[in-house]
NULUM-405050 format. One record per residue (C-alpha): chain; x, y, z. Coordinates in pm, whole numbers. Each point is the difference from the previous one (the first is absolute). Layout:
BEGIN
- unit,c1,c2,c3
- A,X,Y,Z
...
# end
This chain:
BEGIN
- unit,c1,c2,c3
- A,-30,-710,-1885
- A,-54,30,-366
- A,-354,96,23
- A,-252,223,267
- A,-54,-274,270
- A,392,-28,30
- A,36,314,58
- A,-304,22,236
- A,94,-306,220
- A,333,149,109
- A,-203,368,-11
- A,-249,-127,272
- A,301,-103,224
- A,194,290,42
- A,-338,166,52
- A,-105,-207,301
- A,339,-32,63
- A,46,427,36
- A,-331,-19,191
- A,40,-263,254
- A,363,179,39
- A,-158,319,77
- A,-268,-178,291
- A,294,-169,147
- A,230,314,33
- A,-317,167,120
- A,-43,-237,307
- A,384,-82,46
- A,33,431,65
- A,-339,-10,239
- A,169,-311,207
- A,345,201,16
- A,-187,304,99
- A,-244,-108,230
- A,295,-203,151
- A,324,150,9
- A,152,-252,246
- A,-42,-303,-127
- A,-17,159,-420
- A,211,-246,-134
- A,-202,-317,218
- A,-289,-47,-246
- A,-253,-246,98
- A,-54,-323,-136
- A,-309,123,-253
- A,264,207,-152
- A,170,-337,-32
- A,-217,-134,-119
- A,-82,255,-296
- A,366,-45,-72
- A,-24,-338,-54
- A,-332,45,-202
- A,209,269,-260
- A,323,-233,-18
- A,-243,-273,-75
- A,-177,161,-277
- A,299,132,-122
- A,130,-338,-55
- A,-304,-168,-134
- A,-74,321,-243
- A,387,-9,-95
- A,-30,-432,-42
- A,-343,-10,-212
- A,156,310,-217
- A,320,-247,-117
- A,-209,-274,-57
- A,-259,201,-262
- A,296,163,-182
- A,200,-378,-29
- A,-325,-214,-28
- A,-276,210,-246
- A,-58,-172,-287
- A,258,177,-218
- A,238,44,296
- A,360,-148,-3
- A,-71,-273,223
- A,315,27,220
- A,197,-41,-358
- A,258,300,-25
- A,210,-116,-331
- A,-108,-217,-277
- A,223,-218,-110
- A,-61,-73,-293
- A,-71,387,-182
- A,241,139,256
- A,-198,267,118
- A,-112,133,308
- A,-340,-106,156
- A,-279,276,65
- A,223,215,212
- A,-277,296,65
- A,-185,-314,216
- A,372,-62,190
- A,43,362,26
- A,-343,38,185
- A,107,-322,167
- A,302,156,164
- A,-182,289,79
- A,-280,-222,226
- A,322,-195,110
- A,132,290,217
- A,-339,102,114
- A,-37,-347,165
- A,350,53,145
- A,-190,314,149
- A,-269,-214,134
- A,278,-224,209
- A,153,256,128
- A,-289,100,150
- A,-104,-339,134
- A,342,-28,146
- A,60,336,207
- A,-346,-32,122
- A,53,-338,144
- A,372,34,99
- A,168,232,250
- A,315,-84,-198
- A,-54,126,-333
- A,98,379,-62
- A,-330,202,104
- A,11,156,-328
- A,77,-257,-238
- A,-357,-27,-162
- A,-3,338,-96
- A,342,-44,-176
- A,-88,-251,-169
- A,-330,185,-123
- A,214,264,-151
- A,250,-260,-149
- A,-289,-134,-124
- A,-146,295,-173
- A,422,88,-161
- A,-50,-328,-175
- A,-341,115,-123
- A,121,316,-94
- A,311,-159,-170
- A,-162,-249,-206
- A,-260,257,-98
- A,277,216,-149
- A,106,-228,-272
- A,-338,-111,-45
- A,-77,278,-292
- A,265,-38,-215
- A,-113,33,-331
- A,-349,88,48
- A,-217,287,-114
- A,39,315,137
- A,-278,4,161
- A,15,-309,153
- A,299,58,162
- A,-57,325,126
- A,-312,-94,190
- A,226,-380,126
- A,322,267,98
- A,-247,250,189
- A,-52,-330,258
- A,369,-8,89
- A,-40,332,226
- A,-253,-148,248
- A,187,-301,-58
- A,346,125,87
- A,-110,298,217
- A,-180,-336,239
- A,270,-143,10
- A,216,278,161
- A,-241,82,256
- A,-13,-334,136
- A,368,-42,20
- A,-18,324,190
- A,-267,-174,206
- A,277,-272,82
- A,230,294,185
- A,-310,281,88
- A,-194,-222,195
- A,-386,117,109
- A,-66,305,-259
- A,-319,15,-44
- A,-4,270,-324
- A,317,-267,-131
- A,-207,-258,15
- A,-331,114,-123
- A,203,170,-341
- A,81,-387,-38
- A,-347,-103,22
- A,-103,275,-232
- A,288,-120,-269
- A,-151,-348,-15
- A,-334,161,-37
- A,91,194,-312
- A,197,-277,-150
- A,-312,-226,61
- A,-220,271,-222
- A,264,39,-248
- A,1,-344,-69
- A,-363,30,-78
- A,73,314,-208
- A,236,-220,-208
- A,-244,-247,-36
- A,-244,221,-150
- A,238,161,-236
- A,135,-291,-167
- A,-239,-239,49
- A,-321,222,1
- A,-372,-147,70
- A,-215,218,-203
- A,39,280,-242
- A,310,56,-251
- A,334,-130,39
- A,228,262,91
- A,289,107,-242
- A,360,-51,157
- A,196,205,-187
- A,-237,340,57
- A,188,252,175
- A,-308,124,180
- A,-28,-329,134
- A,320,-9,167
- A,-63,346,167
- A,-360,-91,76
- A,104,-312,178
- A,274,190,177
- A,-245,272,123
- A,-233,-346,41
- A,264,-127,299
- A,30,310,212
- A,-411,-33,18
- A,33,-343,98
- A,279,177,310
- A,-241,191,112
- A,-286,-265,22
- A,280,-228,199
- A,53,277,247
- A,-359,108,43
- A,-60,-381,43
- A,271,-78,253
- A,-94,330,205
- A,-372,-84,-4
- A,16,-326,76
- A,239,78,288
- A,-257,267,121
- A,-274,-233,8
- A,213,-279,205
- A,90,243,274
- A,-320,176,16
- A,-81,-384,50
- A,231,-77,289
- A,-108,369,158
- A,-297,-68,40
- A,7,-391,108
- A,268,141,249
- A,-254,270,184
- A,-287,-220,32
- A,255,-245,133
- A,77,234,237
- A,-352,109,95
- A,-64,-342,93
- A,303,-10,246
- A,-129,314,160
- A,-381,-117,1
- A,114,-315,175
- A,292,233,248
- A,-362,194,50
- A,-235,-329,76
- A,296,-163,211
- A,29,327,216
- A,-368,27,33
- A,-55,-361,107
- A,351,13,249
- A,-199,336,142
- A,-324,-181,80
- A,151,-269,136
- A,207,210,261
- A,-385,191,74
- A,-149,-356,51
- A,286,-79,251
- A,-2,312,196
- A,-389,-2,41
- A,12,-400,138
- A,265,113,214
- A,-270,271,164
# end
C-alpha cells in the first residue's frame, strides 16, 4: 500500500462492497415484507447472489495476498532472514493477514448458504471478526510516523471498529433493516477514506502536503465527517432508487395480473353467452 493505487485497490472494494451491501439489504427487506410467511425462505436467486458475494470475497481476499507476497519487492512468502536476522517486509504480511480473514469471510458465506447445518449467522460473524483484525493491525500500523500521517491512518479505525460492532449485533438482531444499512454505509466511508489517504500521502498532482501542519490535522478531521455525510447520502439514495425500482416493477406486475383476471373473465363470459344462445 505504499503508494496511491494501494490505497485505491482496497478503496474501490469497500466501496462496491458498501454498495452492493446496501442493494442486497434493500431487496432482502422487500422479500421479508412483501412476504411475511415464508421471510426467512429466500429463493434460490438470493442463493445464488450469496454465493456470487462469498465468491468474490474469496477471490478479491486470494489475489490481494498474492500482490502483497509476490510484487517485485514483496517478501516472497520469506518472514525472517536468516542470515541479517531481521524481519521480512512485515507491512506486506500485515496487509496479508488482513486479506486472510476477509477470505475466511468469503467461506463462511459459501458455507451457510449451501448448508442447513452451519449457524445461520456465521458469515456475518466472521465479517466483523474480519474487520477487528483490520482494525487491530491498523492500530499499530502508525507507530512512529508523522503526525499527520497517523492521524488521517487512526481516523479509519472508527468505521473500522464501529463495522465491526454492528455486524456482531447483526449475528444476535437478526433482519434490521436501519442495522444493516449503517453497516453498509461504514464500508462505504472506509472505502472513500482510503482514497482520501491515498491522496494525502501519496498525492497525484499539485504540492505535497506537510505532515506535521496542525491545520492539516484539523482539516483532515473536518475532511472525514464530509466524507460521513457523502456515505449516508449515498447509502440512502441508492436505497431510494432500488425500492422506487421494485415499486414500480411490482405495480405493473400487478396490472398485468388484473388485465389478464379482466381478459379471462371476459372470454369465460362470452363463452357462457355462446352456450346459452345454442341452447335456444
Amino acid at each position: 500500500m505504499a503508494n496511491f493505487g494501494g490505497h485505491a485497490i482496497p478503496g474501490s472494494f469497500f466501496l462496491l462492497f458498501g454498495f452492493w451491501l446496501t442493494v442486497k439489504y434493500i431487496l432482502f427487506h422487500n422479500w421479508r415484507k412483501s412476504h411475511p410467511k415464508v421471510r426467512h425462505i429466500l429463493p434460490p436467486i438470493f442463493k445464488r447472489l450469496n454465493y456470487a458475494e462469498g465468491g468474490l470475497q474469496v477471490f478479491a481476499s486470494f489475489v490481494g495476498i498474492m500482490v502483497e507476497q509476490f510484487v517485485v519487492d514483496g517478501p516472497h512468502a520469506h518472514l525472517y532472514n536468516k542470515e541479517s536476522k531481521s524481519w521480512v517486509k512485515l507491512m506486506n504480511w500485515q496487509h496479508s493477514s488482513m486479506y486472510l480473514f476477509f477470505g475466511i469471510s468469503g467461506i463462511a458465506m459459501l458455507l451457510r448458504t449451501s448448508s442447513k447445518l452451519v449457524p445461520a449467522r456465521i458469515d456475518r460473524a466472521a465479517l466483523s471478526l474480519a474487520l477487528f483484525v483490520e482494525g487491530f493491525l491498523f492500530y499499530f500500523h502508525v507507530h512512529a510516523r508523522p503526525p499527520l500521517d497517523a492521524h488521517i491512518h487512526s481516523l479509519l479505525l472508527f468505521p473500522v471498529f464501529a463495522g465491526s460492532v454492528s455486524l456482531m449485533l447483526e449475528v444476535f438482531v437478526r433482519d434490521n433493516i436501519l442495522l444493516e444499512l449503517f453497516g453498509a454505509c461504514l464500508f462505504i466511508l472506509q472505502g472513500s477514506w482510503f482514497y482520501q489517504i491515498g491522496f494525502v500521502l501519496y498525492p497525484l498532482s499539485g504540492p505535497e502536503w506537510d505532515l506535521n501542519e496542525h491545520g492539516n490535522i484539523m482539516f483532515v478531521t473536518m475532511c472525514f465527517c464530509w466524507h460521513l455525510a457523502v456515505a449516508l447520502f449515498l447509502v440512502a439514495g441508492t436505497s431510494f432508487i432500488v425500492g422506487f425500482t421494485l415499486t414500480r416493477l411490482s405495480d405493473r406486475r400487478g396490472d398485468i395480473e388484473i388485465g389478464m383476471r379482466n381478459t379471462l373473465s371476459k372470454t369465460n363470459s362470452e363463452k357462457a353467452l355462446l352456450e346459452e344462445s345454442e341452447e335456444e
